[in-house]
C-alpha positions as CSV (number, residue, x, y, z in Angstrom):
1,X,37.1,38.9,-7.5
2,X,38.8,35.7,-7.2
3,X,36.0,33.0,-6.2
4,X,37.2,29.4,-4.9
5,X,35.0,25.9,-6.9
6,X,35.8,22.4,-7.1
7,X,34.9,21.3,-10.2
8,X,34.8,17.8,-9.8
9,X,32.4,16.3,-6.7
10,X,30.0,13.6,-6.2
11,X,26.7,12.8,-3.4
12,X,24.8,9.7,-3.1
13,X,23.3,9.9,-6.4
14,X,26.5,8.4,-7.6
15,X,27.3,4.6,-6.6
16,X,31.1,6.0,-5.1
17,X,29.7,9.2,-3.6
18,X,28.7,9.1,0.0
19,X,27.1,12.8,1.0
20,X,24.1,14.6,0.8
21,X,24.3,17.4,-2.1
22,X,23.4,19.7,0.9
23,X,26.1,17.8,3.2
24,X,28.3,18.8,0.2
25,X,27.4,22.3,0.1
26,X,28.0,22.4,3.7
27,X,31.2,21.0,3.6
28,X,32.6,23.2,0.7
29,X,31.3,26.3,2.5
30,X,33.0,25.1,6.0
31,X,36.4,25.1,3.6
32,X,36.0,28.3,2.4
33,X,34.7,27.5,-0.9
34,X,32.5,29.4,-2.8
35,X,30.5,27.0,-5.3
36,X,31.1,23.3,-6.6
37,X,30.1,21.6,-9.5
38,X,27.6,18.4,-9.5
39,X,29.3,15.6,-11.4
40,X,27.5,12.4,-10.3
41,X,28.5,9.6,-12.4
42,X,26.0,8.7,-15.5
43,X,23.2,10.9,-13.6
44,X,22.1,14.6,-13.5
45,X,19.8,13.4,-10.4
46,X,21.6,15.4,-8.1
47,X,21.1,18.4,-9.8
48,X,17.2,17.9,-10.2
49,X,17.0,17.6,-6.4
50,X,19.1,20.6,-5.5
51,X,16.6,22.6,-7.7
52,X,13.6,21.3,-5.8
53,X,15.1,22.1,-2.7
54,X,15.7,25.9,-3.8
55,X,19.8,25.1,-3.1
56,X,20.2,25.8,-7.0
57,X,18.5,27.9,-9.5
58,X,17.4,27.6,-13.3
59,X,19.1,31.0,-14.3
60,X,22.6,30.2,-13.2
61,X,22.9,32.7,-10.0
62,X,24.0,32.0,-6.7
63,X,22.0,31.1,-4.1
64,X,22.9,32.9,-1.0
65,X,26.5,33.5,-2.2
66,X,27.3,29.8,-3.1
67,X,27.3,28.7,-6.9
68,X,26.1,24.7,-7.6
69,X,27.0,24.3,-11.3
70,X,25.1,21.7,-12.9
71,X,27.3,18.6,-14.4
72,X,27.8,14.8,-14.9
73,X,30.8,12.2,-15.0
74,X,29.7,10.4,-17.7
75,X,31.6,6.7,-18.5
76,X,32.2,6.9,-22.0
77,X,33.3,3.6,-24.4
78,X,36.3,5.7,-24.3
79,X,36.7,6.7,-20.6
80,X,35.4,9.2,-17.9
81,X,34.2,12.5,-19.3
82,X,33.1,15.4,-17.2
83,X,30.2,18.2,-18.4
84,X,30.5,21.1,-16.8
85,X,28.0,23.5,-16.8
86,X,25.0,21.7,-18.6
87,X,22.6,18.9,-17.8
88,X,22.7,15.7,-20.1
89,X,20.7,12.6,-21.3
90,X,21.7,8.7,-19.9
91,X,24.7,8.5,-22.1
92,X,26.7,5.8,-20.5
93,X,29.2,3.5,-23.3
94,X,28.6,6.2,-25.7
95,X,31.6,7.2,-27.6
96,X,33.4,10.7,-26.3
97,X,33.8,12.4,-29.8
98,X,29.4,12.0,-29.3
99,X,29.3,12.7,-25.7
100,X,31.7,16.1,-26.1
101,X,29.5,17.5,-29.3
102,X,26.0,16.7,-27.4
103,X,27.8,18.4,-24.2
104,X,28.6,21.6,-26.8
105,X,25.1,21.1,-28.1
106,X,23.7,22.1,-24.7
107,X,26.1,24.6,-23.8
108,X,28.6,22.8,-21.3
109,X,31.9,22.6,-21.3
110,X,34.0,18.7,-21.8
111,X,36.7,18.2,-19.7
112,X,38.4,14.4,-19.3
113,X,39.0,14.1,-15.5
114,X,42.3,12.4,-14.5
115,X,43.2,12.2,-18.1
116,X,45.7,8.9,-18.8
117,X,45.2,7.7,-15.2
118,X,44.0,4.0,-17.3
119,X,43.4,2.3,-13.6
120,X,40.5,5.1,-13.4
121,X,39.1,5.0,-16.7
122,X,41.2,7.8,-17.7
123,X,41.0,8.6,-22.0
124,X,43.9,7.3,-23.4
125,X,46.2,10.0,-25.6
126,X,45.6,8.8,-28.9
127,X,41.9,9.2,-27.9
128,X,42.2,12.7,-26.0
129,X,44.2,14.4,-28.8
130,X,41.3,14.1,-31.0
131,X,38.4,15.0,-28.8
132,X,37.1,18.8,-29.2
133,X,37.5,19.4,-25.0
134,X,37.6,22.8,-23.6
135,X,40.4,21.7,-20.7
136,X,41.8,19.3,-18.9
137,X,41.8,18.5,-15.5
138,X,45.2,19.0,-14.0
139,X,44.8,17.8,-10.4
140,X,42.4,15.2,-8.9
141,X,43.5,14.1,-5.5
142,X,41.4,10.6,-5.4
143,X,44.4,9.4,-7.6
144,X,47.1,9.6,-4.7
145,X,44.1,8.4,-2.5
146,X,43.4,12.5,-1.3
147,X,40.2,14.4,-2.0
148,X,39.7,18.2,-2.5
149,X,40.4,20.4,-5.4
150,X,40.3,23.8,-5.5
151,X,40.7,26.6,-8.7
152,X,40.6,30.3,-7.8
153,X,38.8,31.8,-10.7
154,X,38.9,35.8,-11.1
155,X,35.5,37.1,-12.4
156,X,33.3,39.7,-12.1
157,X,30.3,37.4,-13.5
158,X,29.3,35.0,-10.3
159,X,27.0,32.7,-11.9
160,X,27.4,29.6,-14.5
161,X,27.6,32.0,-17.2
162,X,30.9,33.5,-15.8
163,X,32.2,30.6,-14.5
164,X,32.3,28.5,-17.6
165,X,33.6,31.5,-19.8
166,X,36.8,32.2,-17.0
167,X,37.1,28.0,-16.9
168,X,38.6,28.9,-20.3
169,X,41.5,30.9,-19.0
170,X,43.9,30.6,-16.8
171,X,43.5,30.3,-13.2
172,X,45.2,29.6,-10.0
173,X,45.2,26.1,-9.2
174,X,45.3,25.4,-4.8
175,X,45.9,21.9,-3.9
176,X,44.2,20.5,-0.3
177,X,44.6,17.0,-0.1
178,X,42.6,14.6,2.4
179,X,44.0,12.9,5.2
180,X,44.7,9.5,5.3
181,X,42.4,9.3,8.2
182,X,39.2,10.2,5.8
183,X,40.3,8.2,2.8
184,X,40.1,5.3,4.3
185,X,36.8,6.4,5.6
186,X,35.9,7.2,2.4
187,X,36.8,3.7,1.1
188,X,35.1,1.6,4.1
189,X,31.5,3.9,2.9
190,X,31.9,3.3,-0.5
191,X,32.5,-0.4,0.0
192,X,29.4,-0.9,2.5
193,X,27.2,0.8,-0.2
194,X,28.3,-1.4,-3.0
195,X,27.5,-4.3,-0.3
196,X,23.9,-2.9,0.4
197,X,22.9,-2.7,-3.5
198,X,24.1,-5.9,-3.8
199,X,21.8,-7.2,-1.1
200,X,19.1,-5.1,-2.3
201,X,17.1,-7.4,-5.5
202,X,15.7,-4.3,-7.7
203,X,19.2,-2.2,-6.9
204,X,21.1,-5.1,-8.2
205,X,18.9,-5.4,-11.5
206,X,19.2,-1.8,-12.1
207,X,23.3,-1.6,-12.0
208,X,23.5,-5.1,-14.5
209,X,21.1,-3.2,-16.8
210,X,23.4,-0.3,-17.1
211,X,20.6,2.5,-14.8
Protein backbone atom coordinates (compact mmCIF):
# COMPACT_ATOMS: atom_id res chain seq x y z
CA UNK A 1 0.00 0.00 0.00
CA UNK A 2 1.56 3.17 -1.16
CA UNK A 3 1.44 5.62 2.06
CA UNK A 4 2.18 9.56 1.38
CA UNK A 5 5.26 11.34 4.33
CA UNK A 6 7.16 14.40 4.17
CA UNK A 7 10.23 13.69 5.53
CA UNK A 8 11.49 16.96 6.19
CA UNK A 9 9.11 19.45 8.58
CA UNK A 10 9.57 21.73 11.44
CA UNK A 11 7.03 23.37 14.57
CA UNK A 12 7.91 25.97 17.02
CA UNK A 13 10.43 24.04 18.70
CA UNK A 14 12.71 25.18 15.88
CA UNK A 15 13.64 29.03 15.73
CA UNK A 16 12.32 28.99 11.62
CA UNK A 17 9.30 26.74 12.30
CA UNK A 18 6.02 28.47 13.03
CA UNK A 19 3.19 25.60 13.85
CA UNK A 20 2.13 23.47 16.55
CA UNK A 21 3.38 19.67 16.00
CA UNK A 22 -0.48 19.04 16.30
CA UNK A 23 -1.17 22.13 13.79
CA UNK A 24 1.35 20.09 11.63
CA UNK A 25 -0.39 16.88 11.90
CA UNK A 26 -3.44 18.57 11.10
CA UNK A 27 -2.30 20.15 8.18
CA UNK A 28 -0.54 17.06 6.66
CA UNK A 29 -3.76 15.08 7.26
CA UNK A 30 -5.97 18.02 5.57
CA UNK A 31 -3.41 17.28 2.33
CA UNK A 32 -3.86 13.82 2.22
CA UNK A 33 -0.76 12.81 3.93
CA UNK A 34 -0.32 9.94 5.86
CA UNK A 35 2.64 10.65 8.44
CA UNK A 36 5.61 13.30 8.65
CA UNK A 37 8.71 13.23 10.13
CA UNK A 38 9.88 15.66 13.15
CA UNK A 39 13.12 17.42 12.09
CA UNK A 40 13.31 20.52 14.38
CA UNK A 41 16.55 22.04 14.01
CA UNK A 42 19.32 21.03 16.85
CA UNK A 43 16.30 19.67 19.04
CA UNK A 44 14.24 16.37 19.48
CA UNK A 45 11.79 18.61 21.70
CA UNK A 46 9.14 18.23 19.49
CA UNK A 47 9.21 14.75 19.53
CA UNK A 48 9.15 14.53 23.44
CA UNK A 49 5.99 16.55 23.42
CA UNK A 50 4.12 14.69 20.82
CA UNK A 51 4.73 11.54 23.00
CA UNK A 52 3.21 13.17 26.12
CA UNK A 53 0.35 14.16 24.27
CA UNK A 54 -0.36 10.43 23.02
CA UNK A 55 -0.02 11.96 19.13
CA UNK A 56 3.12 9.53 18.89
CA UNK A 57 4.09 6.32 20.36
CA UNK A 58 7.39 4.61 21.75
CA UNK A 59 6.92 1.37 19.53
CA UNK A 60 6.89 3.01 16.19
CA UNK A 61 2.98 2.52 15.21
CA UNK A 62 0.64 4.81 13.98
CA UNK A 63 -1.51 6.59 16.00
CA UNK A 64 -4.97 6.62 14.49
CA UNK A 65 -3.65 5.93 10.93
CA UNK A 66 -1.03 8.84 10.95
CA UNK A 67 2.75 7.96 11.38
CA UNK A 68 5.09 10.95 13.31
CA UNK A 69 8.66 9.62 12.79
CA UNK A 70 10.94 10.91 15.24
CA UNK A 71 14.02 13.13 13.73
CA UNK A 72 16.27 16.25 14.01
CA UNK A 73 18.00 18.80 11.45
CA UNK A 74 21.06 18.97 13.04
CA UNK A 75 23.72 22.00 11.89
CA UNK A 76 26.83 20.28 11.55
CA UNK A 77 30.58 22.08 11.23
CA UNK A 78 29.95 20.67 7.94
CA UNK A 79 26.35 21.64 7.10
CA UNK A 80 22.65 20.64 7.69
CA UNK A 81 22.12 16.95 8.45
CA UNK A 82 18.78 15.27 8.78
CA UNK A 83 18.11 11.93 11.20
CA UNK A 84 15.44 10.26 10.27
CA UNK A 85 13.94 7.85 12.39
CA UNK A 86 15.87 8.16 15.77
CA UNK A 87 16.15 10.66 18.57
CA UNK A 88 19.64 12.34 19.22
CA UNK A 89 21.81 14.21 21.81
CA UNK A 90 22.57 18.38 21.40
CA UNK A 91 25.07 17.86 18.67
CA UNK A 92 25.15 21.20 17.09
CA UNK A 93 29.01 22.18 15.22
CA UNK A 94 29.78 18.64 15.50
CA UNK A 95 31.44 17.26 12.48
CA UNK A 96 29.03 15.06 9.97
CA UNK A 97 31.29 11.97 9.60
CA UNK A 98 30.41 11.92 13.86
CA UNK A 99 26.88 13.07 13.64
CA UNK A 100 26.05 10.28 10.68
CA UNK A 101 27.89 7.19 12.88
CA UNK A 102 26.10 8.38 16.32
CA UNK A 103 22.80 8.67 14.02
CA UNK A 104 23.62 4.70 12.82
CA UNK A 105 24.50 4.10 16.38
CA UNK A 106 20.88 4.74 17.39
CA UNK A 107 19.29 3.26 14.52
CA UNK A 108 18.25 6.35 12.17
CA UNK A 109 18.89 6.91 8.96
CA UNK A 110 21.44 10.26 7.67
CA UNK A 111 20.20 12.13 4.97
CA UNK A 112 21.88 15.75 3.96
CA UNK A 113 18.79 18.00 3.11
CA UNK A 114 19.20 20.38 0.10
CA UNK A 115 22.55 18.93 -0.44
CA UNK A 116 25.08 21.76 -2.21
CA UNK A 117 22.45 24.44 -1.79
CA UNK A 118 25.76 26.48 0.18
CA UNK A 119 23.25 29.62 0.78
CA UNK A 120 21.33 26.97 3.10
CA UNK A 121 24.06 25.30 4.80
CA UNK A 122 23.89 22.65 2.30
CA UNK A 123 27.30 19.87 2.63
CA UNK A 124 29.58 20.71 0.14
CA UNK A 125 30.63 17.57 -2.46
CA UNK A 126 33.97 16.97 -1.42
CA UNK A 127 32.34 16.56 2.03
CA UNK A 128 29.08 14.58 0.99
CA UNK A 129 31.11 11.98 -1.06
CA UNK A 130 32.71 10.80 1.96
CA UNK A 131 29.91 10.70 4.52
CA UNK A 132 28.30 7.07 5.17
CA UNK A 133 24.45 8.66 4.30
CA UNK A 134 21.65 6.40 3.50
CA UNK A 135 20.06 9.00 0.81
CA UNK A 136 19.78 12.12 -0.29
CA UNK A 137 17.18 14.54 -0.43
CA UNK A 138 16.12 15.19 -3.96
CA UNK A 139 13.48 17.92 -3.60
CA UNK A 140 13.01 20.56 -0.84
CA UNK A 141 10.68 23.31 -1.97
CA UNK A 142 11.91 26.12 0.65
CA UNK A 143 14.86 26.52 -1.86
CA UNK A 144 12.66 28.02 -4.81
CA UNK A 145 10.80 29.80 -1.81
CA UNK A 146 7.75 26.74 -1.95
CA UNK A 147 6.99 24.32 0.92
CA UNK A 148 5.64 20.72 0.76
CA UNK A 149 7.30 17.54 -0.02
CA UNK A 150 5.70 14.50 -0.65
CA UNK A 151 7.26 10.57 -1.22
CA UNK A 152 4.81 7.82 -1.92
CA UNK A 153 6.36 4.90 -0.20
CA UNK A 154 4.84 1.22 -0.94
CA UNK A 155 4.92 -0.91 2.22
CA UNK A 156 3.16 -3.30 3.86
CA UNK A 157 5.00 -2.45 7.34
CA UNK A 158 3.19 1.12 8.52
CA UNK A 159 5.29 2.08 11.33
CA UNK A 160 9.04 3.48 11.68
CA UNK A 161 10.28 0.19 11.22
CA UNK A 162 8.86 -0.02 7.63
CA UNK A 163 9.27 3.31 6.74
CA UNK A 164 13.00 3.58 7.31
CA UNK A 165 13.73 0.15 5.62
CA UNK A 166 11.41 1.30 2.14
CA UNK A 167 13.32 5.00 2.58
CA UNK A 168 16.13 2.75 1.26
CA UNK A 169 14.40 2.00 -2.05
CA UNK A 170 13.04 3.58 -4.55
CA UNK A 171 9.93 5.55 -4.32
CA UNK A 172 7.70 7.96 -6.11
CA UNK A 173 8.63 11.35 -5.54
CA UNK A 174 5.15 14.10 -5.79
CA UNK A 175 6.02 17.61 -5.91
CA UNK A 176 3.28 20.39 -4.21
CA UNK A 177 4.80 23.60 -3.96
CA UNK A 178 3.42 26.61 -1.73
CA UNK A 179 1.95 29.60 -2.98
CA UNK A 180 3.57 32.67 -3.10
CA UNK A 181 0.78 33.99 -0.97
CA UNK A 182 1.99 31.62 2.09
CA UNK A 183 5.70 32.02 1.64
CA UNK A 184 5.67 35.24 2.19
CA UNK A 185 3.55 34.57 5.21
CA UNK A 186 5.90 32.16 6.17
CA UNK A 187 8.80 34.72 5.98
CA UNK A 188 6.88 37.69 7.80
CA UNK A 189 6.34 34.70 10.99
CA UNK A 190 9.61 33.73 10.97
CA UNK A 191 11.01 37.20 11.02
CA UNK A 192 8.54 38.40 13.99
CA UNK A 193 9.80 35.39 16.06
CA UNK A 194 13.44 36.13 15.58
CA UNK A 195 12.35 39.83 16.61
CA UNK A 196 10.56 38.51 19.90
CA UNK A 197 13.70 36.32 21.06
CA UNK A 198 15.57 39.07 20.49
CA UNK A 199 13.52 41.27 22.83
CA UNK A 200 13.12 38.48 25.19
CA UNK A 201 16.71 38.71 27.73
CA UNK A 202 16.99 34.78 28.72
CA UNK A 203 15.88 33.76 24.84
CA UNK A 204 18.67 35.90 23.60
CA UNK A 205 21.36 34.27 26.10
CA UNK A 206 20.26 30.97 25.21
CA UNK A 207 20.67 31.31 21.14
CA UNK A 208 24.46 33.22 21.77
CA UNK A 209 25.22 30.11 23.94
CA UNK A 210 24.56 27.71 21.18
CA UNK A 211 20.78 26.09 23.19
Amino acid sequence: MPFNIDLHTHSFFSGDGVSSPEDLIAAARAKGLNGIAITDHNTCDAVNYLLEKGLMRLDGLPVNDFLVLPGVEVTTADGHLLCIGAELPYLKGKPAREVCDIIHERGGLAIPPHPYDLFRAGIRFSTLETLPVDAIEVFNAATTLRRYNRYAFKTDDFSVKGILAQILKSNELNQKYQTPRDSLRKTWNNWLRLRRRKKIPELAAKDRNGG
